[in-house]
C-alpha positions as CSV (number, residue, x, y, z in Angstrom):
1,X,45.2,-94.1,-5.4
2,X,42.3,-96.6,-3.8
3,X,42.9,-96.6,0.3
4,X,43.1,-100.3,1.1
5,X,40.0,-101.5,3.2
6,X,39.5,-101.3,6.8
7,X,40.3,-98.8,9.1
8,X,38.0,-96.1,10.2
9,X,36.2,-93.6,7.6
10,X,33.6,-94.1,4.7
11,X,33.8,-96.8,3.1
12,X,33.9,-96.4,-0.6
13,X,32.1,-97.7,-3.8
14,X,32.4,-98.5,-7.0
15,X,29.5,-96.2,-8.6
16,X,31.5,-93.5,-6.1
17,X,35.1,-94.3,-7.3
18,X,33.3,-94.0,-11.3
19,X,32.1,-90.7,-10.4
20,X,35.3,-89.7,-8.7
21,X,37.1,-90.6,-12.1
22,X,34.4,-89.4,-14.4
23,X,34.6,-85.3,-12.7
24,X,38.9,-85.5,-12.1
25,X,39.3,-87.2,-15.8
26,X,36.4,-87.9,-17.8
27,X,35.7,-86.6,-20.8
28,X,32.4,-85.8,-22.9
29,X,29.2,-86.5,-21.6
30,X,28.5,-82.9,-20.4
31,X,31.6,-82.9,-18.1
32,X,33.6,-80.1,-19.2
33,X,30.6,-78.0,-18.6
34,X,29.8,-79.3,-14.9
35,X,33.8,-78.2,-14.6
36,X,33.0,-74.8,-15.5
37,X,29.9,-74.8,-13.7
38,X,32.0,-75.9,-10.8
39,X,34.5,-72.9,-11.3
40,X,32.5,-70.6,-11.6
41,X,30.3,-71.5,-8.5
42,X,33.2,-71.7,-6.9
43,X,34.3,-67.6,-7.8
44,X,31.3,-67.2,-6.9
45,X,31.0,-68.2,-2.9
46,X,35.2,-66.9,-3.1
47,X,33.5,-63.5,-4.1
48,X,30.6,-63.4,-1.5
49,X,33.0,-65.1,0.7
50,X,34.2,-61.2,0.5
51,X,31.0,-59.8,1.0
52,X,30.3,-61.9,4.1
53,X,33.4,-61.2,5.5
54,X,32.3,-56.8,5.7
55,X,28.8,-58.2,6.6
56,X,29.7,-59.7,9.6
57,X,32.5,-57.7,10.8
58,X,35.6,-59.3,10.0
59,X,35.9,-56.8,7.6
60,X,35.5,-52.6,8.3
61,X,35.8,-52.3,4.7
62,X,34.6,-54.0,1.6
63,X,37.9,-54.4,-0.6
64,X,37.4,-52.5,-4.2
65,X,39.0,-50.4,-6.8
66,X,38.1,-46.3,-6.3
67,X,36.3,-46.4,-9.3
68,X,32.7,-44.6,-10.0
69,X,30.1,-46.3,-9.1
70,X,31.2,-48.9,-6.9
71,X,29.8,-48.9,-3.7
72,X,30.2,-52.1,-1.9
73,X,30.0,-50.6,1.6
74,X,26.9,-49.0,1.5
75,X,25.0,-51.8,-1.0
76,X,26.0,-54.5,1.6
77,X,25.5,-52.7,4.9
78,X,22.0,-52.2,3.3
79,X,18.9,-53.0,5.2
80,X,18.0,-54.9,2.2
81,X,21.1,-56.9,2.5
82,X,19.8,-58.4,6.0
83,X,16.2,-58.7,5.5
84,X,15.5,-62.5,4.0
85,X,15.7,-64.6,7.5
86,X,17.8,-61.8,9.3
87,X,20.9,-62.8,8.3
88,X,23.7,-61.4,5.5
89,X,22.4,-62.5,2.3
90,X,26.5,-63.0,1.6
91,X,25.6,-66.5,4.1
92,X,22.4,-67.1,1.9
93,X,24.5,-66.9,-1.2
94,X,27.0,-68.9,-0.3
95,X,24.9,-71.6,0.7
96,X,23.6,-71.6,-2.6
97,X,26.7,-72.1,-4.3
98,X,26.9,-75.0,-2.2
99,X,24.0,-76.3,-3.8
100,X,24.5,-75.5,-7.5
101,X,28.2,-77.2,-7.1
102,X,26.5,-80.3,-5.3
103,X,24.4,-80.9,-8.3
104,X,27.2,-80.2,-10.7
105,X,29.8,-82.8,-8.8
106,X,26.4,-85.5,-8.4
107,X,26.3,-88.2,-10.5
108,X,28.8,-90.0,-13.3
109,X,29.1,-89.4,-16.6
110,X,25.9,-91.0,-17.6
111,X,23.3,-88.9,-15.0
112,X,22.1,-87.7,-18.2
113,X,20.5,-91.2,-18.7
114,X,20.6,-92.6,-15.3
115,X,19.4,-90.3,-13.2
116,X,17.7,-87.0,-15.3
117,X,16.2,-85.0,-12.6
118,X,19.6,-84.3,-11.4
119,X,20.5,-82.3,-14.8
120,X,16.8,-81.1,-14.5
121,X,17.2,-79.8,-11.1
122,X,20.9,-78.3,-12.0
123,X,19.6,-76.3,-15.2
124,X,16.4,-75.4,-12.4
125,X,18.8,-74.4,-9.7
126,X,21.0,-71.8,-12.4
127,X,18.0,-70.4,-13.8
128,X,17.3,-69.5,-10.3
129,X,21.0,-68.4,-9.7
130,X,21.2,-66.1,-12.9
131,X,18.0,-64.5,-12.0
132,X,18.7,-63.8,-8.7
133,X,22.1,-62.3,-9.7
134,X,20.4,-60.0,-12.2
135,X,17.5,-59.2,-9.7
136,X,20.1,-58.2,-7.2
137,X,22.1,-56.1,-9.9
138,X,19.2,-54.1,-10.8
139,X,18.2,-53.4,-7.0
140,X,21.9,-52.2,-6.3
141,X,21.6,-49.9,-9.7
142,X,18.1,-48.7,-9.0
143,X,18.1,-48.4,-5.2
144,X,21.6,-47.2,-4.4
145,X,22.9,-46.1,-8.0
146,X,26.4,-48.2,-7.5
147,X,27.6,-51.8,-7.0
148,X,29.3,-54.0,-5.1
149,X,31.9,-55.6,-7.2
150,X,32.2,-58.4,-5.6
151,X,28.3,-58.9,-6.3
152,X,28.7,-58.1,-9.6
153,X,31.2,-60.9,-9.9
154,X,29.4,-63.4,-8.1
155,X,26.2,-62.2,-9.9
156,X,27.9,-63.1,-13.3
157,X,29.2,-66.0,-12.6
158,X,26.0,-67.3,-12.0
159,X,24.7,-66.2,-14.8
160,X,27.6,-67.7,-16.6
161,X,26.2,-71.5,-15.6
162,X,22.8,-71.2,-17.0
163,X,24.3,-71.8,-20.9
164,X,26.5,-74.2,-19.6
165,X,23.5,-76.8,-17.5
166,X,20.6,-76.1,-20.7
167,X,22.7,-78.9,-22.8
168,X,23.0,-81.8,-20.6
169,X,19.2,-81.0,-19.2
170,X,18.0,-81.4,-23.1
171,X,19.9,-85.1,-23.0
172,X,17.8,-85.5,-19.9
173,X,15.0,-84.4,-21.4
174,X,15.3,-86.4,-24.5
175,X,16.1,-89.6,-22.0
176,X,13.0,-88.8,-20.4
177,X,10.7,-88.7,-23.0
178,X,12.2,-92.0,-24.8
179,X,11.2,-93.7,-21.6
């Protein structure tokens, strides 16, 4: 499946094609769970993919079952929703998706050992995830008593990834600390 060289694009390398095999096929060494961590980042920005859709008027209405206590309409029309640099926080959130499923695809099998602050900063960058998620659960029950379901799916799966970085940030830690 290796282009044959020359022509015009990036050129490729072998640490790159490793890591390309190691994510697609690999096994062990943490990569199941920077899988999942990929999936569920990915529901994630598919959910607040949703939410910015309403939030910047692609969509009149927020999709969601008529069931009590959902509210997605009035949660993400919220003044609240707009206030961190002006902009949806659906754009915020999706952005840092991006960035949690950059750190899980970065690095081979061995980033444990090779390179630890990238396991370091993935475990960092969930814990930041899951408590944003619940922080913006708990505004949406206190302040506007319902939820955006879509938020409450993203919010989850974030919180799902924090279990799943802590083992491979211990092997970093442990690489560290034999150094």
């Amino acid at each position: 499946m290796r282009p044959r060289p020359g022509g015009v694009g990036r050129p490729g390398s072998a640490a790159a094609e490793r890591v390309s095999d190691d994510l697609r096929r690999g096994s062990g060494a943490h990569l199941e769970q920077r899988r999942w961590i990929a999936g569920l980042s990915t529901l994630a920005s598919a959910a607040l993919g949703v939410v910015g859709l309403y939030q910047f008027g692609v969509l009149r209405r927020v999709p969601e079952p008529p069931l009590p206590g959902l509210g997605a309409d009035a949660v993400d029309a919220s003044g609240e929703a707009y206030q961190l640099l002006r902009t949806p926080d659906a754009a915020l959130g999706l952005l840092s998706a991006g960035v949690t499923l950059a750190l899980a695809g970065m690095g081979d099998r061995d980033r444990a050992r090779d390179t630890p602050w990238v396991p370091l900063a993935l475990a960092a960058k969930t814990a930041a995830d899951a408590a944003g998620g619940v922080y913006l659960f708990a505004e949406q029950v206190t302040r506007h008593r319902r939820v955006c379901s879509w938020c409450t799916v993203a919010a989850l799966a974030q919180l799902a990834t924090l279990p799943l970085a802590v083992p491979e940030a211990r092997a970093a830690l442990r690489r560290l600390r034999e150094r």
